[in-house]
Structure formats: structure tokens, C-alpha cells
MDTraj code that builds the backbone (N, CA, C; nanometers):
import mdtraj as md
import numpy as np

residues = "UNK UNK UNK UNK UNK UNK UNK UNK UNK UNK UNK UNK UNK UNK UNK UNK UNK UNK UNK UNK UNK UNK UNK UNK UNK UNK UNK UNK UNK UNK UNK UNK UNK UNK UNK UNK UNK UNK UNK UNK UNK UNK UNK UNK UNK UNK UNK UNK UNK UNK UNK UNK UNK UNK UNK UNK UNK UNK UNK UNK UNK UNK UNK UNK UNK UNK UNK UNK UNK UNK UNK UNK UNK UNK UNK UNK UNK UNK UNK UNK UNK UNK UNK UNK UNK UNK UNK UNK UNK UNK UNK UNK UNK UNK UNK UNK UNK UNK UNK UNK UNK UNK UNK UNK UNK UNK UNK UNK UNK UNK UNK UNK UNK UNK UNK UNK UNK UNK UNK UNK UNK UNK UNK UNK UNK UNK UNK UNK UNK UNK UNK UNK UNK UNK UNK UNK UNK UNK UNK UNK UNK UNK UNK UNK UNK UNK UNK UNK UNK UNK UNK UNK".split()
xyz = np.array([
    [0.4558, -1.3330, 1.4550],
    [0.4182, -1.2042, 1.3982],
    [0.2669, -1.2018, 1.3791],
    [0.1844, -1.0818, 1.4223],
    [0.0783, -1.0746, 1.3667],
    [0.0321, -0.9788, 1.2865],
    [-0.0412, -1.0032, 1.2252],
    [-0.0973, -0.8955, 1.0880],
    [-0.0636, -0.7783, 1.1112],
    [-0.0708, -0.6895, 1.2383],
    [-0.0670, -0.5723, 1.2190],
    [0.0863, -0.4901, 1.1830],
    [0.1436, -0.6524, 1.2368],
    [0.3040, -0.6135, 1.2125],
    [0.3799, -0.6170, 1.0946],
    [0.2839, -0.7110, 0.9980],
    [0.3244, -0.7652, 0.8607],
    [0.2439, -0.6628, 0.8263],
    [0.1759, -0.5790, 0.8040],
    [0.0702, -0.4837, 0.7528],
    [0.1913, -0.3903, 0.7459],
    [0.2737, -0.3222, 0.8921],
    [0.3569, -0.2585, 0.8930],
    [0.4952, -0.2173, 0.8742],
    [0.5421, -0.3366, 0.8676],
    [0.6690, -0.3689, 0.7679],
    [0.6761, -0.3163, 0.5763],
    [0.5656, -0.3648, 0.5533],
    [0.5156, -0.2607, 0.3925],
    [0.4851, -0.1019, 0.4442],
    [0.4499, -0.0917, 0.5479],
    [0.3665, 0.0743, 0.5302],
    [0.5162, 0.1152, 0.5397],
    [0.6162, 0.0694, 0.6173],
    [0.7417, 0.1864, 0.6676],
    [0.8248, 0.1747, 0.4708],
    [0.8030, 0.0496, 0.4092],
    [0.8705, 0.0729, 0.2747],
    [0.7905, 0.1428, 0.2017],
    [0.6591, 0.1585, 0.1708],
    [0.5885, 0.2524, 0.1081],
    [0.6107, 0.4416, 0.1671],
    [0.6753, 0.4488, 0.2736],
    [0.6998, 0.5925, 0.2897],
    [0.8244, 0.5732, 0.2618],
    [0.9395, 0.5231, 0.2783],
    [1.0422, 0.5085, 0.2182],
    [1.0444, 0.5626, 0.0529],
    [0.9736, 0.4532, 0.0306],
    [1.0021, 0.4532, -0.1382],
    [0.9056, 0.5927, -0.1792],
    [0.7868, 0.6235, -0.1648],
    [0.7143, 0.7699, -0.1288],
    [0.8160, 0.8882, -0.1251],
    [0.8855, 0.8797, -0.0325],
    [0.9540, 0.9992, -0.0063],
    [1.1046, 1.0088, -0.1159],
    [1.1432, 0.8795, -0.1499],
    [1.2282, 0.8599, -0.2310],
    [1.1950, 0.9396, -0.3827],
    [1.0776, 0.8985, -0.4387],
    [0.9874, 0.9352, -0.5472],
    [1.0120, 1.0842, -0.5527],
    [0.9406, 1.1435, -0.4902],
    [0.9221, 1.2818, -0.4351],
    [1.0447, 1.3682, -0.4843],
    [1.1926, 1.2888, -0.4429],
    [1.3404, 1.3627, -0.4511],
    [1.3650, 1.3617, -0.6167],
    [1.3152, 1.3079, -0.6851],
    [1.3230, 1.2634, -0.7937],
    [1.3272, 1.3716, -0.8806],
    [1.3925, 1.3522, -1.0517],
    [1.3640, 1.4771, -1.1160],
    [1.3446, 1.4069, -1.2549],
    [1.2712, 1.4969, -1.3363],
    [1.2396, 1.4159, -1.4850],
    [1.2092, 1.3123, -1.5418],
    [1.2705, 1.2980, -1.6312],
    [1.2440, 1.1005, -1.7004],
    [1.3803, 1.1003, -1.7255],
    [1.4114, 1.0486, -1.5880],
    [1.5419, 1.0089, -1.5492],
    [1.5266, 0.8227, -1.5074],
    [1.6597, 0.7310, -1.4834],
    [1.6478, 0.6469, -1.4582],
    [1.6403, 0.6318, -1.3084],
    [1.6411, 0.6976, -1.2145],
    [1.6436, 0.7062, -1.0649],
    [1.4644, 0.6730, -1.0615],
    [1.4090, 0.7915, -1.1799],
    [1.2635, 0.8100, -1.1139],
    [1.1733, 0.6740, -1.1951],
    [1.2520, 0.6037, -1.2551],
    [1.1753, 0.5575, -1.3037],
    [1.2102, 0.4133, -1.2462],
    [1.3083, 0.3891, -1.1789],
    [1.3556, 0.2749, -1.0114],
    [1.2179, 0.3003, -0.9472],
    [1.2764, 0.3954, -0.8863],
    [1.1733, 0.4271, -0.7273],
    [1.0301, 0.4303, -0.7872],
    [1.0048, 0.4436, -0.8880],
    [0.8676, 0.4591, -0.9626],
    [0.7999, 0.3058, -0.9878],
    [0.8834, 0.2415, -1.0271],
    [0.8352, 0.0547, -1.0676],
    [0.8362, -0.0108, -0.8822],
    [0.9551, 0.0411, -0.8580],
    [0.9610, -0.0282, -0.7039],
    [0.8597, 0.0111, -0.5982],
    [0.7586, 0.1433, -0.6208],
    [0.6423, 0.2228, -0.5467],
    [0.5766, 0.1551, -0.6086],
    [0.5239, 0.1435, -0.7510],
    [0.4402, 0.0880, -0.7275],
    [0.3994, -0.0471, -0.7511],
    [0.4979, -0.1614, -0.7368],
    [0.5277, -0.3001, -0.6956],
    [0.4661, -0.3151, -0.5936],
    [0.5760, -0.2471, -0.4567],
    [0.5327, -0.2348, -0.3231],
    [0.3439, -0.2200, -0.2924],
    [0.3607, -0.0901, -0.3685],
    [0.1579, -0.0745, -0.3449],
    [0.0510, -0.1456, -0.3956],
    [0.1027, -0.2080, -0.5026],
    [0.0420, -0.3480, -0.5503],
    [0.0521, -0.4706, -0.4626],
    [0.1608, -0.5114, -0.4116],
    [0.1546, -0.6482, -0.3592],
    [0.0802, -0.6100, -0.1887],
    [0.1169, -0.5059, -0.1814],
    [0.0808, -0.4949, -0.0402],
    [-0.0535, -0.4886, -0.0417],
    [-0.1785, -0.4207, -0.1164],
    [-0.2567, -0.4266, -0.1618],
    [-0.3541, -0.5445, -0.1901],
    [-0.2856, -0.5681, -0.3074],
    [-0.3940, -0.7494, -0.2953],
    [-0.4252, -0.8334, -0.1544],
    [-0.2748, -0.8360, -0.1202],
    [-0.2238, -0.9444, -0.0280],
    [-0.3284, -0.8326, 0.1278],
    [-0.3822, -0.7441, 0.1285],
    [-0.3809, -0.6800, 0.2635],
    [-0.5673, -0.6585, 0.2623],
    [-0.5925, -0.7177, 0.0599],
    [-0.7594, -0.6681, 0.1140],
    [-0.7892, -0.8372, 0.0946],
    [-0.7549, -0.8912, 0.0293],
    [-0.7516, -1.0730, 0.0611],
    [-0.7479, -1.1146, 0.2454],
    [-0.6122, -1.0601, 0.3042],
    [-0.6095, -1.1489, 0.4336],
    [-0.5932, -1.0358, 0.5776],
    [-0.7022, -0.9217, 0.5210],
    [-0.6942, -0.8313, 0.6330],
    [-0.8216, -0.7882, 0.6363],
    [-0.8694, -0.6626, 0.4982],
    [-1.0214, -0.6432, 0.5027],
    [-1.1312, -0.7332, 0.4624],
    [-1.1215, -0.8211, 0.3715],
    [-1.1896, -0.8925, 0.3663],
    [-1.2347, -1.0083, 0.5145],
    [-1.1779, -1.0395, 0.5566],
    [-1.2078, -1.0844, 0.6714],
    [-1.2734, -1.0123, 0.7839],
    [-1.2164, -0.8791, 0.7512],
    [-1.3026, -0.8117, 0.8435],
    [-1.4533, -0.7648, 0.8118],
    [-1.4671, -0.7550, 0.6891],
    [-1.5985, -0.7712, 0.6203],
    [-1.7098, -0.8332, 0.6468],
    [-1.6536, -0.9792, 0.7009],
    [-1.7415, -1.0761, 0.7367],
    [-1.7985, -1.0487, 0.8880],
    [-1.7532, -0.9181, 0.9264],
    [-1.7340, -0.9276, 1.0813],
    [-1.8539, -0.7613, 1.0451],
    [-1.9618, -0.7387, 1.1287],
    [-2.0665, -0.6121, 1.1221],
    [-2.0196, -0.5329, 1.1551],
    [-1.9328, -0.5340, 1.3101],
    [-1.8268, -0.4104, 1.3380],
    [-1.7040, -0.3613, 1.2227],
    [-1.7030, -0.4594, 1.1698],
    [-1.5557, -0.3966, 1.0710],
    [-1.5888, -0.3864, 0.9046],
    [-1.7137, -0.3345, 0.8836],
    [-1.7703, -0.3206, 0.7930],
    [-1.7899, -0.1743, 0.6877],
    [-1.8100, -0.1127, 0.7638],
    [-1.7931, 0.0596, 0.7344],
    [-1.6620, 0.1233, 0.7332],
    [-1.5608, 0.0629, 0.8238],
    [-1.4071, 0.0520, 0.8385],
    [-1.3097, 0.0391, 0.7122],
    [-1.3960, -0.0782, 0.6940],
    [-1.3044, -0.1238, 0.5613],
    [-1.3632, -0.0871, 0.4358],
    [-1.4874, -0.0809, 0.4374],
    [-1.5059, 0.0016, 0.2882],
    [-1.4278, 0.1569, 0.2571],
    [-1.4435, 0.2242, 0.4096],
    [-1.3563, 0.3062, 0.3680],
    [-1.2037, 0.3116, 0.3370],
    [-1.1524, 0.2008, 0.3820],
    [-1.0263, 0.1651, 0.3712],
    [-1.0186, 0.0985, 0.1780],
    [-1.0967, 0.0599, 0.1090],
    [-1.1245, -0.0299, 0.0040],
    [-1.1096, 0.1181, -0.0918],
    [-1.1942, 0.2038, -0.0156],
    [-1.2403, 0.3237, -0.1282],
    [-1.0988, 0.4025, -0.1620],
    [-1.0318, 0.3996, -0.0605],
    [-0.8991, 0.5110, -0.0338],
    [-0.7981, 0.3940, -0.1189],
    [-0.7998, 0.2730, -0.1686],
    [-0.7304, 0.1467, -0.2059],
    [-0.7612, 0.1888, -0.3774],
    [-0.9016, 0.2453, -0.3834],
    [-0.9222, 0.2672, -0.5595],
    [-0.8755, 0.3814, -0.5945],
    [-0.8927, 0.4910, -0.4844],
    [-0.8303, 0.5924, -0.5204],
    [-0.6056, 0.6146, -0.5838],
    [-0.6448, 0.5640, -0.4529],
    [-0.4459, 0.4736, -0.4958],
    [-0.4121, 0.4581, -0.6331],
    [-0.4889, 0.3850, -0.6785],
    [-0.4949, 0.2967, -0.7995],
    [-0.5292, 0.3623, -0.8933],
    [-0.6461, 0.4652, -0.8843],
    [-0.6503, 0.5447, -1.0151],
    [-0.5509, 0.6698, -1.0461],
    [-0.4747, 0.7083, -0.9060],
    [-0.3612, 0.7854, -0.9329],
    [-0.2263, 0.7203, -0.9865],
    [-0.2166, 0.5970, -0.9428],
    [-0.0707, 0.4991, -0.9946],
    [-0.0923, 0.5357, -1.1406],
    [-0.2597, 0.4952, -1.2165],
    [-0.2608, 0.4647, -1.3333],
    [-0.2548, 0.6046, -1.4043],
    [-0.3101, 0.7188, -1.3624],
    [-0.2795, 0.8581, -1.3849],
    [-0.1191, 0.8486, -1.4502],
    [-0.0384, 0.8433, -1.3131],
    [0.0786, 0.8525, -1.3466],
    [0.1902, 0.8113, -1.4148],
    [0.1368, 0.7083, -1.3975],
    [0.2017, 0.5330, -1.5461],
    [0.1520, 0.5879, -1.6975],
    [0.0314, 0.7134, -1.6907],
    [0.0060, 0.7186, -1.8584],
    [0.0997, 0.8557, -1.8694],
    [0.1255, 0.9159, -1.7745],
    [0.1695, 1.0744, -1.8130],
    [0.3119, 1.0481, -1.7844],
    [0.3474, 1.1119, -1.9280],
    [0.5314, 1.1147, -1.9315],
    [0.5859, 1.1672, -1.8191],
    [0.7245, 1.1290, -1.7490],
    [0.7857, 1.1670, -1.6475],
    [0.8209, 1.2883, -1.6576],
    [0.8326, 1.3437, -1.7790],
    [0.9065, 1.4877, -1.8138],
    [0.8126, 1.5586, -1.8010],
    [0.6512, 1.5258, -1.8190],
    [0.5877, 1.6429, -1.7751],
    [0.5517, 1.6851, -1.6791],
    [0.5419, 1.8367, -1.6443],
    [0.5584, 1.9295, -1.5860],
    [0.4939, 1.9246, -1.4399],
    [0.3670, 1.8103, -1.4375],
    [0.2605, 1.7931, -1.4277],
    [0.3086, 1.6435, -1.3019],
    [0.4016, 1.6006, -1.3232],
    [0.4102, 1.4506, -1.2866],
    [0.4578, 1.4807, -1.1396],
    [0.5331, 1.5169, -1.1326],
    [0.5552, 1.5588, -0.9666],
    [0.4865, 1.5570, -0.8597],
    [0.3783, 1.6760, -0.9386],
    [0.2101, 1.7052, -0.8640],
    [0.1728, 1.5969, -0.8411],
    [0.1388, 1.5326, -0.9574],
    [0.0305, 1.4059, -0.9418],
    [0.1125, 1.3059, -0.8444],
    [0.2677, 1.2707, -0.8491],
    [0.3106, 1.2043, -0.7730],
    [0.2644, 1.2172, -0.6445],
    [0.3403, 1.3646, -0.5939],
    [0.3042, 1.4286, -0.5005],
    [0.1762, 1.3918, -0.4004],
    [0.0381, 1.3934, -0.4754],
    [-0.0979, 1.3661, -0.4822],
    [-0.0879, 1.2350, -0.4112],
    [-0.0557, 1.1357, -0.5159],
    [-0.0147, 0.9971, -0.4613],
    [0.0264, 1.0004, -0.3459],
    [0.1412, 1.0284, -0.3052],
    [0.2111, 1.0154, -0.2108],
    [0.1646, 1.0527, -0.1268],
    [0.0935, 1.1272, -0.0959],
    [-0.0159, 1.2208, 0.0255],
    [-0.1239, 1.1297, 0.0654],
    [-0.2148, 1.0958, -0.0252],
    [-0.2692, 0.9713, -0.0053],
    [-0.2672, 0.8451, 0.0285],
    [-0.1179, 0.7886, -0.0146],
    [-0.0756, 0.6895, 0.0525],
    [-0.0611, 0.6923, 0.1820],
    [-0.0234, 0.7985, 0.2474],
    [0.0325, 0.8659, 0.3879],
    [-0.1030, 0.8813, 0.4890],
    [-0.1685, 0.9173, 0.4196],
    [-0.3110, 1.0041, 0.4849],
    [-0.3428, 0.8141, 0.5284],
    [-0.3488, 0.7237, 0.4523],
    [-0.4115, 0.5827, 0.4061],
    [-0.3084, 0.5255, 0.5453],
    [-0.2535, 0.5286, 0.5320],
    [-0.1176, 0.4581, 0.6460],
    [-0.1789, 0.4815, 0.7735],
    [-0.1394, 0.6052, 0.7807],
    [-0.1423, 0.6802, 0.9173],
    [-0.2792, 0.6821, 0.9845],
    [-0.4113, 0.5806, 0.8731],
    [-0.5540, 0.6226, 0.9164],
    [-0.5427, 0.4603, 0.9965],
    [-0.4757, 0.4276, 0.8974],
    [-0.4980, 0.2402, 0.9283],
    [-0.4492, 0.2297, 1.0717],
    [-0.3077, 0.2785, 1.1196],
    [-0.2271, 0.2534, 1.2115],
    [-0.2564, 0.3136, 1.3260],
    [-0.3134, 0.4384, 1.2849],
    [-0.3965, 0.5126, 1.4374],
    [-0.5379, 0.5139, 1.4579],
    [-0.5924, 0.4177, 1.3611],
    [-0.7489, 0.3843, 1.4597],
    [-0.7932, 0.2734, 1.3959],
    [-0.7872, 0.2121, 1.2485],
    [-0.8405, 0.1177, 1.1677],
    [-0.7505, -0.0016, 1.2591],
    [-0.6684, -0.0131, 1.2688],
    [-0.5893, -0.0961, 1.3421],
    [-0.6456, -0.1178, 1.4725],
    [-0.6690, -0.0339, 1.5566],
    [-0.6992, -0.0648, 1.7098],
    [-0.8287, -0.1056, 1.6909],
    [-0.9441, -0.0678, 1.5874],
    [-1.0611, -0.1184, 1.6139],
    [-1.0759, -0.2686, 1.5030],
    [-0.9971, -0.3117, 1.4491],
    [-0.9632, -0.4640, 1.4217],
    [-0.9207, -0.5480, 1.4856],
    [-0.8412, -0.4432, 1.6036],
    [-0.7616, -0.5756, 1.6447],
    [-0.8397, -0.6164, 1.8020],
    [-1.0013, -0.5636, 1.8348],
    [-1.1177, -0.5668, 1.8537],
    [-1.1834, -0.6711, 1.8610],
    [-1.2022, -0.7257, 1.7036],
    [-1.2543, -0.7449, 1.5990],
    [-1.2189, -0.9225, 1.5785],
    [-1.1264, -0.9036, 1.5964],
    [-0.9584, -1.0188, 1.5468],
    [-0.9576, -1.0925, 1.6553],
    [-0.9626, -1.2337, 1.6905],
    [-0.8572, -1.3108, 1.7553],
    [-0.7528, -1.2816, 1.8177],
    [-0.6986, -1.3602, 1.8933],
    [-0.4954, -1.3294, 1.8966],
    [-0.4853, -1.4919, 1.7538],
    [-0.5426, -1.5735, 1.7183],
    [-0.5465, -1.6647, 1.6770],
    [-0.6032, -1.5910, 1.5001],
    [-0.6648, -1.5336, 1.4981],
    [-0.6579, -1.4844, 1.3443],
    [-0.6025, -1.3833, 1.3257],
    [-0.5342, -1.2957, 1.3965],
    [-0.4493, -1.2211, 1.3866],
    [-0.3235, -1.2889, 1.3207],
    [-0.2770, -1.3858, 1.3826],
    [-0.1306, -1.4426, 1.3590],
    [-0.1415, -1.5683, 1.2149],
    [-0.2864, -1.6237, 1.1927],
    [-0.3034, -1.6927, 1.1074],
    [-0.3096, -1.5828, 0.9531],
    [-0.3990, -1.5054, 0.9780],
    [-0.3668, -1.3769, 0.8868],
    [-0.2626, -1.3094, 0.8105],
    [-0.1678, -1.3190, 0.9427],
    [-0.0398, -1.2447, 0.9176],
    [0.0730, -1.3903, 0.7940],
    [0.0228, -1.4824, 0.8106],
    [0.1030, -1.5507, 0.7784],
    [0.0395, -1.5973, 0.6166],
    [-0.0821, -1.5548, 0.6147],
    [-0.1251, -1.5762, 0.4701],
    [-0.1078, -1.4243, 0.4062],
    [-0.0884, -1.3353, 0.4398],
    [-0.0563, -1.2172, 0.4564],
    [0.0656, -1.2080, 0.3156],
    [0.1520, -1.2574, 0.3777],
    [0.2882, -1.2273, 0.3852],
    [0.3614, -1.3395, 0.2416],
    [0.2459, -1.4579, 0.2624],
    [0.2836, -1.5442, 0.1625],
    [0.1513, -1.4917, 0.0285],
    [0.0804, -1.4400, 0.0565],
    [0.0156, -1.3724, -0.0829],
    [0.1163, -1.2200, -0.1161],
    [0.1923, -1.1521, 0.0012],
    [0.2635, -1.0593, -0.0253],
    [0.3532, -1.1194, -0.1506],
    [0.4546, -1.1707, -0.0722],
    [0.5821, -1.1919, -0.1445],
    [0.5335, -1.3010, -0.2682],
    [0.4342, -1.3488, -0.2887],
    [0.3612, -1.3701, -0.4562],
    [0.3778, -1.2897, -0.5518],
    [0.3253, -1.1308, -0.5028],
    [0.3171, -1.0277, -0.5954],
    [0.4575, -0.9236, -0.5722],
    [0.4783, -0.9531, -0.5044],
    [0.6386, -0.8892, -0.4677],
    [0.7141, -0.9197, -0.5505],
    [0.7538, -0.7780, -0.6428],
    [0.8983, -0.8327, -0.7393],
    [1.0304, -0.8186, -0.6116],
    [1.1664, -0.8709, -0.6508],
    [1.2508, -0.8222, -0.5773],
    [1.3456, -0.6766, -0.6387],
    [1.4294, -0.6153, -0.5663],
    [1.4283, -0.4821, -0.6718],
    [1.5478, -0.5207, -0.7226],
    [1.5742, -0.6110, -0.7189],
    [1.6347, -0.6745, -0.8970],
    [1.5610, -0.6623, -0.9877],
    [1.4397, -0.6863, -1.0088],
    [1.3419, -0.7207, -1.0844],
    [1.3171, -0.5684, -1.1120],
    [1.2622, -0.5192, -0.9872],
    [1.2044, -0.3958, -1.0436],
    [1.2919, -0.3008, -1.0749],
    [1.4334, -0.3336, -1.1492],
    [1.5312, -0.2329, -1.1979],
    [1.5259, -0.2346, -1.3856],
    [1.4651, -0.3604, -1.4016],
    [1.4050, -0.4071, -1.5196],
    [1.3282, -0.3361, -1.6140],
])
top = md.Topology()
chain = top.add_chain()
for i, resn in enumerate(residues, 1):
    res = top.add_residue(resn, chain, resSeq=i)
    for name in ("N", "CA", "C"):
        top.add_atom(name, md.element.get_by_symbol(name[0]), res)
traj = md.Trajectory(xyz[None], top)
């Protein structure tokens, strides 16, 4: 396996669980599953993807402007998760902001997979590609609850 494939195995559960969110209603226990399990997923995938994906590419002059923008769209993520983790599920308001999230995550996916991707993998080895993917995956499943856990 190489990185771009372990990169993509999380992006197809982050629209999963995204679109799951979305169906959701109130401060119910459904939304508040798919809510710990979104953003588990966007956390582990996260650490584990600017540790053994952009950062490496960092070191590289071509993949430099690439990934900051990829880093910037990573804080944005993050200040909407935390948006939404402070505002009660019942309000009126949470959907939207989900919503918001979820658009962003998507916009973030779909940027990586149709051009951030082809101009890394450039960039990349076939030999750090696959070494990547495998530190990848073991810093993933570090921060990875299982959704046993995240029913908790």
C-alpha cells in the first residue's frame, strides 16, 4: 500500500461519517455517535497525515506552497469541530455549522485527491511513498478510537 491509498481509505470514512452527521436531528444519541466518531476519524487522520504526508513534503521546495495550503484548510477543520463541540446539539444553529464542516471537509478531500495528490506523488519516491504509508497508518490507528469506544 502506498500513502495515497492509506490517505484514502480515511477520506471515503470521513464522507461516510459527514454525510451520516448531516441525516441527523437534535441532541439525540444517533448525533452525538456519528458526532464523536467524525470527529475521532478527523483527528487521527489528521495528525497521522501532517506527521507522515505534509510534513515530508515540506522538506521538499516543490511541495511547499501545496501543503501550507493543505495545513491552513487542516486549522480551519479544527476551528469548526471546536465551534461545534461548544454549541448545544439542540441549537438551531448546529446543523449549519455542521453542515459548514462537512463542506469543508469535502472541498479538503476532493482538493487533495484531484491535484495535491498527483503533484506529490511527483515529489515522492515509489520507496517513500510506501515507507510513508506504513508510518501513516501506525500513527493513524494510535489516535484511532474503535467505534466501540467512540459510542462512549
Amino acid at each position: 500500500m502506498n500513502i495515497f491509498e492509506a490517505l484514502r481509505e480515511s477520506h471515503q470514512k470521513q464522507r461516510e461519517l459527514g454525510e451520516a452527521l448531516l441525516k441527523t436531528s437534535g441532541d439525540s444519541p444517533e448525533r452525538r455517535d456519528v458526532f464523536e466518531r467524525y470527529k475521532n476519524e478527523l483527528f487521527a487522520h489528521a495528525v497521522a497525515e501532517d506527521r507522515y504526508f505534509y510534513i515530508p513534503l515540506m522538506m521538499n521546495d516543490a511541495g511547499l506552497n501545496i501543503t501550507r495550503h493543505a495545513l491552513a484548510e487542516h486549522h480551519e477543520m479544527d476551528e469548526l469541530l471546536e465551534a461545534l463541540t461548544e454549541l448545544e446539539m439542540s441549537n438551531s444553529g448546529w446543523l449549519n455549522k455542521a453542515k459548514k464542516l462537512v463542506d469543508t471537509v469535502l472541498h479538503h478531500l476532493d482538493e487533495e485527491e484531484h491535484g495535491f495528490f498527483q503533484q506529490a506523488g511527483k515529489i515522492l519516491s515509489d520507496k517513500e511513498k510506501t515507507s510513508l504509508a506504513k508510518q501513516y497508518i501506525k500513527e493513524y490507528d494510535k489516535y484511532k478510537k474503535s467505534d466501540k469506544d467512540a459510542l462512549v
